[in-house]
Backbone of each chain as nested JSON, in Angstrom:
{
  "chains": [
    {"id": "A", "residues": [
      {"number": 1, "name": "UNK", "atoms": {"N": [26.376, 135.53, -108.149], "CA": [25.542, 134.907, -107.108], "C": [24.349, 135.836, -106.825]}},
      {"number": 2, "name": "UNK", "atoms": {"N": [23.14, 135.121, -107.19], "CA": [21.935, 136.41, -106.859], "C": [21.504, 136.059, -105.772]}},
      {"number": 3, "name": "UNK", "atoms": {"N": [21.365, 137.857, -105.156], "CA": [20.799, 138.213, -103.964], "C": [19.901, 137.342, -103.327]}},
      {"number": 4, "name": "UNK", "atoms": {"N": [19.208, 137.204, -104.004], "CA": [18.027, 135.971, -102.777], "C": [18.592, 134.8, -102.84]}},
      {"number": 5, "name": "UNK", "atoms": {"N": [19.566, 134.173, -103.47], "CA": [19.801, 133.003, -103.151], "C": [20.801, 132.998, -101.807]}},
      {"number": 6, "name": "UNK", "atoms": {"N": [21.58, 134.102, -101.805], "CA": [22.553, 134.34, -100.594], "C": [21.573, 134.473, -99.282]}},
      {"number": 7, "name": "UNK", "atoms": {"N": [20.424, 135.528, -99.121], "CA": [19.176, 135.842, -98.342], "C": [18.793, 134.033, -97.72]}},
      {"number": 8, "name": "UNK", "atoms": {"N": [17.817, 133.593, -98.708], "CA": [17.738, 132.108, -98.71], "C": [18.598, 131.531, -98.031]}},
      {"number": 9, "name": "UNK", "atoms": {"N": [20.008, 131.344, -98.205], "CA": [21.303, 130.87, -97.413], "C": [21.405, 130.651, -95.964]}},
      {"number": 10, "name": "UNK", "atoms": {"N": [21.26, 132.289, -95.666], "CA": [21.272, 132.382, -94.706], "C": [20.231, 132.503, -93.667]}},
      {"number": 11, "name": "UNK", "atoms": {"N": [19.417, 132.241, -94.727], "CA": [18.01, 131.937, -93.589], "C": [17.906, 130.091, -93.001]}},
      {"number": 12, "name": "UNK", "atoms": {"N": [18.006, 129.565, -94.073], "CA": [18.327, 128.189, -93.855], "C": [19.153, 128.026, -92.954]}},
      {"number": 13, "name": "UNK", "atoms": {"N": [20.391, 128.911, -92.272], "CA": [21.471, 128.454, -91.78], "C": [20.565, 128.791, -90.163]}},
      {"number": 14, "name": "UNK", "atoms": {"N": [20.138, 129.857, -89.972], "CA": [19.487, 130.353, -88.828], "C": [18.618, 128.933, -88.504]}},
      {"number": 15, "name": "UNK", "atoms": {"N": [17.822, 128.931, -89.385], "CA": [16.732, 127.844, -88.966], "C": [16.917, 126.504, -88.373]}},
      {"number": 16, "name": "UNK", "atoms": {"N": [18.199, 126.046, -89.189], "CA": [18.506, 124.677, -88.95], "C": [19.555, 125.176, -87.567]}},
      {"number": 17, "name": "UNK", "atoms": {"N": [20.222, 126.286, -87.25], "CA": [20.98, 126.063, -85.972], "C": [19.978, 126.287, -84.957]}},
      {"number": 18, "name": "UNK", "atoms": {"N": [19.026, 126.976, -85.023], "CA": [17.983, 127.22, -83.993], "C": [17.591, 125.726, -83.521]}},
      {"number": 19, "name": "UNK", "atoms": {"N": [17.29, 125.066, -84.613], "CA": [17.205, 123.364, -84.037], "C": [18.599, 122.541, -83.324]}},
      {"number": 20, "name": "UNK", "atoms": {"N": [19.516, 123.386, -83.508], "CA": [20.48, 122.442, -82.847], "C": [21.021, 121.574, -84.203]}},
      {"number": 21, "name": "UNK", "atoms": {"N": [20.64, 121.931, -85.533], "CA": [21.18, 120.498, -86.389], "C": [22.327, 121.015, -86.822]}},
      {"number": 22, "name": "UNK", "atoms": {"N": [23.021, 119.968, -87.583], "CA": [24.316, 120.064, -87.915], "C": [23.581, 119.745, -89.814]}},
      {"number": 23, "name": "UNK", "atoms": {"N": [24.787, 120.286, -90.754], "CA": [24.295, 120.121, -92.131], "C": [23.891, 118.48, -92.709]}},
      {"number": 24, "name": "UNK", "atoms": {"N": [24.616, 118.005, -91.99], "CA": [24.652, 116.588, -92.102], "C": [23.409, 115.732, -91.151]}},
      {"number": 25, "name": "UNK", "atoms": {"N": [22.695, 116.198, -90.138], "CA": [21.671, 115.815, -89.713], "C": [20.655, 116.547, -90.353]}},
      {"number": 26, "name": "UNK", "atoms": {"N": [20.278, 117.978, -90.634], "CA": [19.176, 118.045, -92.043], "C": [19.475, 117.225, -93.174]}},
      {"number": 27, "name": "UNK", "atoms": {"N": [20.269, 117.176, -93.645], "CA": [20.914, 116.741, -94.831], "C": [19.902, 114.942, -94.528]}},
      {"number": 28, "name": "UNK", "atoms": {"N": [20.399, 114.85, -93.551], "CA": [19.393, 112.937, -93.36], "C": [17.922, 113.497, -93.244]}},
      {"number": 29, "name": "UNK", "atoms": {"N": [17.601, 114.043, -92.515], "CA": [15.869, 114.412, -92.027], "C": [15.361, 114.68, -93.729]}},
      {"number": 30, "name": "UNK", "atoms": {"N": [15.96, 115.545, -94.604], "CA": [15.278, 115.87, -95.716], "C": [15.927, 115.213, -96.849]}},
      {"number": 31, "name": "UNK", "atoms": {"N": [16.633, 113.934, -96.857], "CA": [16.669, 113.372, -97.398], "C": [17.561, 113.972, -98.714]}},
      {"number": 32, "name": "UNK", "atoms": {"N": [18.385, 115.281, -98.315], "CA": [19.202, 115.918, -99.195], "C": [20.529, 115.194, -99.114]}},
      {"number": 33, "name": "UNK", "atoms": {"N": [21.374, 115.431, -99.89], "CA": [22.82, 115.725, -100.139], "C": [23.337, 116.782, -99.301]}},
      {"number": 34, "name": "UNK", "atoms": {"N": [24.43, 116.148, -98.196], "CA": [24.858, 117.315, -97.669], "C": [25.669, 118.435, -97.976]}},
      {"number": 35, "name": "UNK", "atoms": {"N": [26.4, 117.703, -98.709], "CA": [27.328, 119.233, -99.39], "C": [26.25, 119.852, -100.29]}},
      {"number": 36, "name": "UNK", "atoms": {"N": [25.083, 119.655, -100.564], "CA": [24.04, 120.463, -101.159], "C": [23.323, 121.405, -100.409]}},
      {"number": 37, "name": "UNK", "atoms": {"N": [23.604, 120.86, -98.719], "CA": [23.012, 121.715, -97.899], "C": [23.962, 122.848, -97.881]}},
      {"number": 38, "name": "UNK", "atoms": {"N": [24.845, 122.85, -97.804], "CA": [26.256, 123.503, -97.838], "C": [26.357, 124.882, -98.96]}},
      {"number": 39, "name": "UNK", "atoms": {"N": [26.246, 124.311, -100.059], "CA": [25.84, 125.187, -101.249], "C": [25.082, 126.062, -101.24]}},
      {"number": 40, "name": "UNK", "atoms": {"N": [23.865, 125.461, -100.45], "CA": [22.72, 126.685, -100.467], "C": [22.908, 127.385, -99.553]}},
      {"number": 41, "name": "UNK", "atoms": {"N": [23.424, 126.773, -98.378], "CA": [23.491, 127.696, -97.334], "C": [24.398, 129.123, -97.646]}},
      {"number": 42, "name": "UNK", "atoms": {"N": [25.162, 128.549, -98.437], "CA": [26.671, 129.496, -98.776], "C": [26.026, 130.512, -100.06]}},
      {"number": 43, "name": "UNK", "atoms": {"N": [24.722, 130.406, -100.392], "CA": [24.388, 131.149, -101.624], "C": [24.516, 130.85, -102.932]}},
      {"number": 44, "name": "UNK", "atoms": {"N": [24.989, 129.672, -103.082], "CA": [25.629, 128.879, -104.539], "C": [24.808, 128.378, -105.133]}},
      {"number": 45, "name": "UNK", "atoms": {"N": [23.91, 128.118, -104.866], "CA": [22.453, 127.214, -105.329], "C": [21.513, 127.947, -105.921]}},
      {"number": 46, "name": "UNK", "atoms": {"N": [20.828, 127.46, -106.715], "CA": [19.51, 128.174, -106.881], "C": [18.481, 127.045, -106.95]}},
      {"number": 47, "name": "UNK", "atoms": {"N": [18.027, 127.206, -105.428], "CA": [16.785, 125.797, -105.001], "C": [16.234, 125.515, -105.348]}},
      {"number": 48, "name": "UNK", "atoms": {"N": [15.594, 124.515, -105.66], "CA": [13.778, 124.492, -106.362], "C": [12.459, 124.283, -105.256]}},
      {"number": 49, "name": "UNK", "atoms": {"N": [11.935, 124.473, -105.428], "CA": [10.585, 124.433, -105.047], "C": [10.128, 123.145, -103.884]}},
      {"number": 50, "name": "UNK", "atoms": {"N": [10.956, 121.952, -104.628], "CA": [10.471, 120.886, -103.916], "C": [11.53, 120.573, -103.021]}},
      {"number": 51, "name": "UNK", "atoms": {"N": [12.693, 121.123, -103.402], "CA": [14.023, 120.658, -102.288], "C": [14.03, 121.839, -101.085]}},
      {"number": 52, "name": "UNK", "atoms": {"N": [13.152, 123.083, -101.237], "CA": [12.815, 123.983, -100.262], "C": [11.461, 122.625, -99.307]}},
      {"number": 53, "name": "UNK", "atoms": {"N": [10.422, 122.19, -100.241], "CA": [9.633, 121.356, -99.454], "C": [9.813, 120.463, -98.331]}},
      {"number": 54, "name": "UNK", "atoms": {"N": [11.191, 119.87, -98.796], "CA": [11.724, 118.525, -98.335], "C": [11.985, 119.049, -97.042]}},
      {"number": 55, "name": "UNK", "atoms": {"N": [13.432, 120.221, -96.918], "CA": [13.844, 120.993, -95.904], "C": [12.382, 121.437, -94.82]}},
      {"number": 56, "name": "UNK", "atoms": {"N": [11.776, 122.132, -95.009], "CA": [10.633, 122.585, -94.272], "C": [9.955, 121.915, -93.686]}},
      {"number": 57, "name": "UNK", "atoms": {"N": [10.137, 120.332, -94.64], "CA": [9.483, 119.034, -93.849], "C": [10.053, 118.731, -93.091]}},
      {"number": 58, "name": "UNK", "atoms": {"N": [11.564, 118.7, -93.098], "CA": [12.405, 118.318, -92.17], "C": [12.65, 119.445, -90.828]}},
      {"number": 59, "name": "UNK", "atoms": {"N": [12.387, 120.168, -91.118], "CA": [12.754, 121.663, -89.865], "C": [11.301, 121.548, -89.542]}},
      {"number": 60, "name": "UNK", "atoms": {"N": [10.21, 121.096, -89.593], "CA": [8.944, 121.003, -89.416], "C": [8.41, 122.433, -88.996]}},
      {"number": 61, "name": "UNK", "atoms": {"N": [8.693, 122.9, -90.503], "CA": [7.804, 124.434, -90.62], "C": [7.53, 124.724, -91.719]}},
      {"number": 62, "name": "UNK", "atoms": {"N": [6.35, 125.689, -92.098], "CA": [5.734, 126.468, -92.861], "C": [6.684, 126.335, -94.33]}},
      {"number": 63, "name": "UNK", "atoms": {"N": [6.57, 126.591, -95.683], "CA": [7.426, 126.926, -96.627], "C": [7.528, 128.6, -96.357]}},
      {"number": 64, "name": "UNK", "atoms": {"N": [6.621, 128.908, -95.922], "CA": [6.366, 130.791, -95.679], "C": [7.521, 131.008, -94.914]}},
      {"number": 65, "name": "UNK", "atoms": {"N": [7.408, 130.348, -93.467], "CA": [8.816, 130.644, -92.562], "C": [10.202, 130.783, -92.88]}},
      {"number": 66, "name": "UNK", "atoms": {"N": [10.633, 130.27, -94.675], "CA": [11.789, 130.392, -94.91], "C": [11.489, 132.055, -95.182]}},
      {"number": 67, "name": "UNK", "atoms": {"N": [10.658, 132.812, -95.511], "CA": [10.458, 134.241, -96.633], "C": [10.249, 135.252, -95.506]}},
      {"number": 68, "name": "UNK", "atoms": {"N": [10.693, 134.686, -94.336], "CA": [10.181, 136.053, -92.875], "C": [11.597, 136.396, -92.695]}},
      {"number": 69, "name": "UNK", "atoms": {"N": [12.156, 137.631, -93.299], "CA": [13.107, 138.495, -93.698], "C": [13.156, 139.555, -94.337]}},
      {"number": 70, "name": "UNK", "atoms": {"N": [14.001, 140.207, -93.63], "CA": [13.762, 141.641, -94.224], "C": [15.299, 141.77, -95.899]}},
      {"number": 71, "name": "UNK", "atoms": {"N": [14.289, 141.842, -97.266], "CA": [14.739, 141.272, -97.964], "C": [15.035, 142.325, -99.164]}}
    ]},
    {"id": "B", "residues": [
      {"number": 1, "name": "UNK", "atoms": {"N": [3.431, 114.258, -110.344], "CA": [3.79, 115.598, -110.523], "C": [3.864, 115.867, -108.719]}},
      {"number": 2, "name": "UNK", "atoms": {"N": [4.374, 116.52, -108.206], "CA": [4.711, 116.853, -106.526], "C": [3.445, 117.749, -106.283]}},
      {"number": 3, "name": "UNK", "atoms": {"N": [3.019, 117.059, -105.28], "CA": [1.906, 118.392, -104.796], "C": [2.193, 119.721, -104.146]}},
      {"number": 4, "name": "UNK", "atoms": {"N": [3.606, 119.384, -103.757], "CA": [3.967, 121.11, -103.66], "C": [3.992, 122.271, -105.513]}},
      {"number": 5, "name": "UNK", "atoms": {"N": [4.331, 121.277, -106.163], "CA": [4.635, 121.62, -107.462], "C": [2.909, 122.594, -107.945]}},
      {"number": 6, "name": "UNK", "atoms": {"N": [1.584, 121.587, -107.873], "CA": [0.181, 121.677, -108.294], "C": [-0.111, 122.763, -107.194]}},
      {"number": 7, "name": "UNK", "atoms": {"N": [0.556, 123.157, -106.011], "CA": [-0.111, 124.161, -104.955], "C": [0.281, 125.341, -105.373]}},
      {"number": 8, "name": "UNK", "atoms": {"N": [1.377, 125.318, -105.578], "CA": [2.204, 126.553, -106.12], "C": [1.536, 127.153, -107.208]}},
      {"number": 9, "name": "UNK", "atoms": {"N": [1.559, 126.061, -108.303], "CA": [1.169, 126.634, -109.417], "C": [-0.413, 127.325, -109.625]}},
      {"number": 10, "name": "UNK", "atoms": {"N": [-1.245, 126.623, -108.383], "CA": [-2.206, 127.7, -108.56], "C": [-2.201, 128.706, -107.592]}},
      {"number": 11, "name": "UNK", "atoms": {"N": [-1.97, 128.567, -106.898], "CA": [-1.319, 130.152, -105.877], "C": [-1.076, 131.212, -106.672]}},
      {"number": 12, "name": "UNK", "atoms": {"N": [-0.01, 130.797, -107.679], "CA": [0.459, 131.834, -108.7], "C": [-0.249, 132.266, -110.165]}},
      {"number": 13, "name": "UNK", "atoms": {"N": [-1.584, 130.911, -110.185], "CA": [-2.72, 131.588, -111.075], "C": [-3.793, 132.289, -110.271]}},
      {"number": 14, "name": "UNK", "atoms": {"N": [-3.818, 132.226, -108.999], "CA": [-4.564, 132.978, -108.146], "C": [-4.408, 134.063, -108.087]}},
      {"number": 15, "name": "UNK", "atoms": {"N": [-2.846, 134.343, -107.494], "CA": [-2.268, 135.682, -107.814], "C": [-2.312, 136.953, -108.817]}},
      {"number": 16, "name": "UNK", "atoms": {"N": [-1.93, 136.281, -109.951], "CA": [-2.101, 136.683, -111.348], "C": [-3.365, 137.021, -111.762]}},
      {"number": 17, "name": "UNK", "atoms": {"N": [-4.265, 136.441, -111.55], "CA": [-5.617, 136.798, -111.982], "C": [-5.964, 137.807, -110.924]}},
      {"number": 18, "name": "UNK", "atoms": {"N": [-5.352, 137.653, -109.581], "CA": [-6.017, 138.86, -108.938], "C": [-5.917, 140.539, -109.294]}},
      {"number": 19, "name": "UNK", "atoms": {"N": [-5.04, 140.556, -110.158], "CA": [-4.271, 141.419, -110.52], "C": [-4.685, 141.984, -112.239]}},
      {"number": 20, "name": "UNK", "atoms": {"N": [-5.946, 140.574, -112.79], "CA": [-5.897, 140.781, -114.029], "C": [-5.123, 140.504, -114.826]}},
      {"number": 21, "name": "UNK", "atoms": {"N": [-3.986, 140.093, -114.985], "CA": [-2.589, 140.131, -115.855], "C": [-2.647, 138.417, -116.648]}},
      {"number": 22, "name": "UNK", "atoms": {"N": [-2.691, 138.032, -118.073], "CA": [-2.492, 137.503, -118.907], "C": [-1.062, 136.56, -118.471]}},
      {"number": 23, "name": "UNK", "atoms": {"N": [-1.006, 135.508, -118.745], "CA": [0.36, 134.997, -118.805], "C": [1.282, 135.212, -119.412]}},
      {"number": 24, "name": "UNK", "atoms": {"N": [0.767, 135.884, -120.658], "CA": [1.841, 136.988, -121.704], "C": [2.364, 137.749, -120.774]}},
      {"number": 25, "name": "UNK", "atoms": {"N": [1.436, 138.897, -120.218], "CA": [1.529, 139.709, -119.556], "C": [2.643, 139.611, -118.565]}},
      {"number": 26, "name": "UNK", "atoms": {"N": [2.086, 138.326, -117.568], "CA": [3.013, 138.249, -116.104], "C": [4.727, 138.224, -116.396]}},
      {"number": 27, "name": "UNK", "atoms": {"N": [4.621, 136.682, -117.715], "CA": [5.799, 136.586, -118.26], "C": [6.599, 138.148, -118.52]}},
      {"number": 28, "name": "UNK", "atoms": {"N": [5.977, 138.807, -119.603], "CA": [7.16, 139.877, -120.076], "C": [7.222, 140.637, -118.356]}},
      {"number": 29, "name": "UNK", "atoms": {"N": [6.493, 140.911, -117.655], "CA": [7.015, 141.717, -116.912], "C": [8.043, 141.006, -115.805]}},
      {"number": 30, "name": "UNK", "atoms": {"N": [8.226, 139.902, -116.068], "CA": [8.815, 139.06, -114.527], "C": [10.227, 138.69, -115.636]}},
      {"number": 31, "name": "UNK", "atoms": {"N": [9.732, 138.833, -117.146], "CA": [11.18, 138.294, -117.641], "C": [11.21, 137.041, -118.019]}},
      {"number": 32, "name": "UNK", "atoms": {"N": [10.048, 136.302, -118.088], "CA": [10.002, 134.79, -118.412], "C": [9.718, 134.434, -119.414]}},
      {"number": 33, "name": "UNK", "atoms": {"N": [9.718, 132.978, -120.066], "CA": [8.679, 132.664, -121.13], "C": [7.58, 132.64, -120.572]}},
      {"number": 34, "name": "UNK", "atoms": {"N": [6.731, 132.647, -121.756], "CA": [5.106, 132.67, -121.363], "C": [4.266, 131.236, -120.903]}},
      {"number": 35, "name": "UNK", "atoms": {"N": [5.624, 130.549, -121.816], "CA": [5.029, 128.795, -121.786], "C": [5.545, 128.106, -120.487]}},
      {"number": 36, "name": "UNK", "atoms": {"N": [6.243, 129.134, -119.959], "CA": [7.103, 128.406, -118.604], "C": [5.856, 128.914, -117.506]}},
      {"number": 37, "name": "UNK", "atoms": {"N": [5.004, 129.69, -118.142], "CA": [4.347, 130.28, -116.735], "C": [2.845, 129.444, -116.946]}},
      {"number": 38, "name": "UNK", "atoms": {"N": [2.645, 128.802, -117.77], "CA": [1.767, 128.047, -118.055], "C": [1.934, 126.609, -117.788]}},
      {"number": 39, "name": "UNK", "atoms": {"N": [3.03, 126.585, -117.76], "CA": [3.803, 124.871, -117.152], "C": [4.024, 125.413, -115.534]}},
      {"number": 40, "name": "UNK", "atoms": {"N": [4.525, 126.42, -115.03], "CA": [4.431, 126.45, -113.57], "C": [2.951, 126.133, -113.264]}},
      {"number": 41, "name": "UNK", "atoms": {"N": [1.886, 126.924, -113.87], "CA": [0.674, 126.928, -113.224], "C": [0.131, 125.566, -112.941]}},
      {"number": 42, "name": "UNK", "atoms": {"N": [0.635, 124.532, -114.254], "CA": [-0.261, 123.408, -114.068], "C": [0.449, 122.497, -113.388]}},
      {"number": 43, "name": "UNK", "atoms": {"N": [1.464, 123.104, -112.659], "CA": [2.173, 122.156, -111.737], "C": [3.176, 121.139, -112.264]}},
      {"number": 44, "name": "UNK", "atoms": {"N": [3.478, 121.38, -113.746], "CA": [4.447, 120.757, -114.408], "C": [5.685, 121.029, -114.13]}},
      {"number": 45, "name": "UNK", "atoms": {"N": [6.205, 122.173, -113.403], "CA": [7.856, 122.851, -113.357], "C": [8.198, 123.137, -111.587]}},
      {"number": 46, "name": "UNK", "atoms": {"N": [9.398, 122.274, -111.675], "CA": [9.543, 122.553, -110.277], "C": [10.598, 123.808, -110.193]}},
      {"number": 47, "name": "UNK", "atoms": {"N": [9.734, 124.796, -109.836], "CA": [10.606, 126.278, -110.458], "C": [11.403, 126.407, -108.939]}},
      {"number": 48, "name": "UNK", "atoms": {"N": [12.309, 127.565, -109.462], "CA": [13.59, 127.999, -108.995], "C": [13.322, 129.332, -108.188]}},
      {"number": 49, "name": "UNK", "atoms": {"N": [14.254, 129.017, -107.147], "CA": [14.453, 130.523, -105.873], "C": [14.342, 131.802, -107.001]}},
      {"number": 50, "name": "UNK", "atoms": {"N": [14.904, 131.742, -108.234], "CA": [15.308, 132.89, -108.814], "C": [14.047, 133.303, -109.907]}},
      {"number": 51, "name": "UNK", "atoms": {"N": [13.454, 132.311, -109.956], "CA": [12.425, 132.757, -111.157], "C": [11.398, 133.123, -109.819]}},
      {"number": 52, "name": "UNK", "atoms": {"N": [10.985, 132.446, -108.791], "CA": [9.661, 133.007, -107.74], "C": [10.233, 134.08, -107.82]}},
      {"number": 53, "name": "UNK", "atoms": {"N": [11.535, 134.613, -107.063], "CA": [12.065, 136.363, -107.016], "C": [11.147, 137.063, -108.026]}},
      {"number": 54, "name": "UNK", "atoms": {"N": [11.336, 136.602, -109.326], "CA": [11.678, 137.142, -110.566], "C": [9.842, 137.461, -110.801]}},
      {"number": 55, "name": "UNK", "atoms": {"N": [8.77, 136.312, -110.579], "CA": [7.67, 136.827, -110.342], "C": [6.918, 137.232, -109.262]}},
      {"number": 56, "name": "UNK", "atoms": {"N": [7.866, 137.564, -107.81], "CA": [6.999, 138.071, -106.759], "C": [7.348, 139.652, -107.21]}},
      {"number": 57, "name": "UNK", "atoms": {"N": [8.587, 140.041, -107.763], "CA": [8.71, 141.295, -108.435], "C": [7.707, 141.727, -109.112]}},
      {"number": 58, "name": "UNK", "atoms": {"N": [7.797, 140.781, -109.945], "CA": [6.681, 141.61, -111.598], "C": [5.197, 141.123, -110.648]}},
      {"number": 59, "name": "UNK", "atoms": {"N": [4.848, 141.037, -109.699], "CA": [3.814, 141.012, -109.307], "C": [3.426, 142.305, -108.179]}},
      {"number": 60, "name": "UNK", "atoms": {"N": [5.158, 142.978, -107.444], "CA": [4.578, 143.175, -106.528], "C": [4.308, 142.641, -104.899]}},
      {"number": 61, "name": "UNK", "atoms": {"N": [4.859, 141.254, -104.647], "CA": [4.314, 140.9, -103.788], "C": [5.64, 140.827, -102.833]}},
      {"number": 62, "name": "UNK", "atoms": {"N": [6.261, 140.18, -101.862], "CA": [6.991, 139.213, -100.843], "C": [6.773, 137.778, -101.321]}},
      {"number": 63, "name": "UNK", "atoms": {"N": [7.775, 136.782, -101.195], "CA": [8.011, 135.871, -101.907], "C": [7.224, 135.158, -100.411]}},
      {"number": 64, "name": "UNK", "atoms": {"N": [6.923, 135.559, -99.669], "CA": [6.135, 134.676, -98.176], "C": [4.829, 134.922, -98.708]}},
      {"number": 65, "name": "UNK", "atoms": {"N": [4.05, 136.002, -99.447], "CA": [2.753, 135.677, -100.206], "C": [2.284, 134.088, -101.039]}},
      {"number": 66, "name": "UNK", "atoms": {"N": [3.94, 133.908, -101.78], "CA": [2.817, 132.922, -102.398], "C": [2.739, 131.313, -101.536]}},
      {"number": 67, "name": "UNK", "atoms": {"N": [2.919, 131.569, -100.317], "CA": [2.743, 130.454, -99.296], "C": [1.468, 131.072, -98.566]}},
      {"number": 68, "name": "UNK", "atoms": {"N": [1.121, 131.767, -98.629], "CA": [-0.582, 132.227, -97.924], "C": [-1.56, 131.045, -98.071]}},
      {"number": 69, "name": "UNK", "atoms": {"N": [-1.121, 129.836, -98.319], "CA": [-1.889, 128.53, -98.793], "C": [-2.13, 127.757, -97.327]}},
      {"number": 70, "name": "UNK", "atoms": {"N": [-3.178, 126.865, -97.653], "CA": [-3.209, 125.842, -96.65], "C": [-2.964, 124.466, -97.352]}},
      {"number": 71, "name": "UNK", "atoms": {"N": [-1.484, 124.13, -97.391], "CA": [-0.974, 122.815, -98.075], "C": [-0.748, 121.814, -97.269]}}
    ]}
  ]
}
Protein backbone atom coordinates (compact mmCIF):
# COMPACT_ATOMS: atom_id res chain seq x y z
CA UNK A 1 0.00 0.00 0.00
CA UNK A 2 1.85 3.29 -1.04
CA UNK A 3 2.34 6.02 1.24
CA UNK A 4 0.34 8.72 -0.44
CA UNK A 5 -2.41 6.72 -1.15
CA UNK A 6 -2.87 5.99 2.74
CA UNK A 7 -1.96 10.19 3.24
CA UNK A 8 -4.81 10.77 0.47
CA UNK A 9 -7.11 8.39 2.70
CA UNK A 10 -6.99 10.07 5.30
CA UNK A 11 -7.30 13.34 4.15
CA UNK A 12 -10.52 12.51 2.37
CA UNK A 13 -11.78 11.08 5.63
CA UNK A 14 -11.08 14.56 7.55
CA UNK A 15 -12.72 16.48 4.81
CA UNK A 16 -15.82 14.67 4.29
CA UNK A 17 -16.38 14.41 8.35
CA UNK A 18 -15.71 18.11 8.70
CA UNK A 19 -18.93 18.30 6.45
CA UNK A 20 -20.86 16.14 8.60
CA UNK A 21 -21.11 13.40 5.56
CA UNK A 22 -21.37 9.91 5.95
CA UNK A 23 -19.43 7.62 2.99
CA UNK A 24 -22.60 6.95 1.54
CA UNK A 25 -23.82 10.64 1.28
CA UNK A 26 -20.37 11.67 -0.64
CA UNK A 27 -20.58 8.56 -2.30
CA UNK A 28 -24.30 10.20 -3.85
CA UNK A 29 -22.98 14.01 -4.09
CA UNK A 30 -19.94 12.64 -6.33
CA UNK A 31 -21.63 10.28 -7.94
CA UNK A 32 -19.05 7.48 -6.67
CA UNK A 33 -19.44 3.95 -5.51
CA UNK A 34 -19.52 3.79 -1.93
CA UNK A 35 -17.51 1.02 -0.94
CA UNK A 36 -15.05 2.90 -3.36
CA UNK A 37 -15.23 5.69 -1.02
CA UNK A 38 -14.27 3.24 1.58
CA UNK A 39 -11.19 1.89 -0.26
CA UNK A 40 -9.67 5.07 -0.66
CA UNK A 41 -10.32 6.27 2.43
CA UNK A 42 -8.67 3.04 3.95
CA UNK A 43 -5.54 3.55 1.50
CA UNK A 44 -6.45 0.67 -0.96
CA UNK A 45 -6.99 2.68 -3.99
CA UNK A 46 -4.93 4.37 -6.20
CA UNK A 47 -7.36 7.39 -7.43
CA UNK A 48 -7.36 8.99 -10.60
CA UNK A 49 -7.43 12.35 -11.40
CA UNK A 50 -11.02 12.67 -12.32
CA UNK A 51 -12.59 10.60 -9.39
CA UNK A 52 -10.36 13.08 -7.05
CA UNK A 53 -12.46 15.87 -9.40
CA UNK A 54 -15.81 14.44 -8.82
CA UNK A 55 -15.11 14.29 -4.83
CA UNK A 56 -13.87 18.03 -4.64
CA UNK A 57 -16.97 18.81 -6.61
CA UNK A 58 -18.87 17.24 -4.21
CA UNK A 59 -17.03 18.59 -0.83
CA UNK A 60 -17.13 21.92 -2.85
CA UNK A 61 -13.38 22.58 -2.70
CA UNK A 62 -10.22 23.29 -4.43
CA UNK A 63 -8.44 19.87 -5.97
CA UNK A 64 -5.29 21.70 -4.06
CA UNK A 65 -7.25 21.37 -0.62
CA UNK A 66 -6.95 17.59 -0.82
CA UNK A 67 -2.57 18.17 -0.94
CA UNK A 68 -2.61 20.67 2.41
CA UNK A 69 -0.62 18.07 4.53
CA UNK A 70 2.25 17.59 5.98
CA UNK A 71 3.43 14.68 3.69
CA UNK B 1 -11.52 13.98 -23.02
CA UNK B 2 -12.36 15.55 -19.12
CA UNK B 3 -11.29 19.00 -18.67
CA UNK B 4 -9.78 18.22 -15.50
CA UNK B 5 -7.75 15.63 -17.59
CA UNK B 6 -6.54 18.87 -20.52
CA UNK B 7 -5.80 21.22 -17.15
CA UNK B 8 -3.59 18.93 -15.62
CA UNK B 9 -1.87 17.98 -18.46
CA UNK B 10 -0.71 21.37 -19.15
CA UNK B 11 0.08 22.38 -15.64
CA UNK B 12 2.50 19.55 -15.90
CA UNK B 13 3.91 20.84 -19.38
CA UNK B 14 4.15 24.14 -17.65
CA UNK B 15 5.96 22.72 -14.93
CA UNK B 16 8.39 20.75 -16.86
CA UNK B 17 9.40 23.32 -19.13
CA UNK B 18 9.92 25.56 -16.23
CA UNK B 19 12.56 23.53 -15.22
CA UNK B 20 13.86 22.87 -18.86
CA UNK B 21 13.51 19.06 -18.69
CA UNK B 22 12.56 17.01 -22.02
CA UNK B 23 9.80 14.42 -21.61
CA UNK B 24 12.58 11.83 -21.93
CA UNK B 25 14.06 13.57 -19.31
CA UNK B 26 10.97 14.08 -16.77
CA UNK B 27 9.98 10.40 -17.59
CA UNK B 28 13.43 8.64 -16.60
CA UNK B 29 13.66 10.71 -13.59
CA UNK B 30 9.94 10.23 -12.19
CA UNK B 31 10.24 6.47 -13.49
CA UNK B 32 7.72 6.64 -16.30
CA UNK B 33 7.31 6.00 -19.91
CA UNK B 34 8.06 8.83 -21.98
CA UNK B 35 4.86 8.23 -24.13
CA UNK B 36 2.73 8.22 -20.96
CA UNK B 37 4.03 11.74 -20.23
CA UNK B 38 3.12 12.90 -23.58
CA UNK B 39 -0.43 11.35 -23.35
CA UNK B 40 -0.76 12.98 -19.75
CA UNK B 41 0.18 16.33 -21.28
CA UNK B 42 -2.36 16.25 -24.02
CA UNK B 43 -4.93 15.38 -21.66
CA UNK B 44 -5.37 11.87 -22.99
CA UNK B 45 -4.62 9.86 -19.46
CA UNK B 46 -6.56 10.12 -16.53
CA UNK B 47 -3.40 9.56 -14.35
CA UNK B 48 -3.08 8.09 -10.92
CA UNK B 49 -2.41 9.37 -7.08
CA UNK B 50 0.82 7.31 -7.59
CA UNK B 51 2.27 8.39 -10.84
CA UNK B 52 1.45 12.59 -9.78
CA UNK B 53 3.64 11.37 -6.42
CA UNK B 54 5.98 9.82 -8.77
CA UNK B 55 6.32 13.23 -10.89
CA UNK B 56 5.93 15.89 -8.13
CA UNK B 57 9.20 13.92 -6.90
CA UNK B 58 11.25 13.89 -10.06
CA UNK B 59 10.22 17.46 -10.25
CA UNK B 60 10.73 18.59 -6.87
CA UNK B 61 7.56 20.07 -6.14
CA UNK B 62 4.29 19.28 -3.43
CA UNK B 63 1.65 17.48 -5.20
CA UNK B 64 -0.72 20.95 -4.12
CA UNK B 65 1.66 22.75 -6.89
CA UNK B 66 0.22 21.18 -9.69
CA UNK B 67 -3.32 22.67 -8.70
CA UNK B 68 -1.78 26.38 -8.67
CA UNK B 69 -4.40 26.57 -11.70
CA UNK B 70 -7.48 28.54 -12.15
CA UNK B 71 -9.90 25.57 -13.39
Amino acid sequence: MAKVQKAFGSRLRELRQEQCLTQEGLAHLAGLNRTYIGDIERGEKNITLESMDKLARALGINLRDFFDWEY
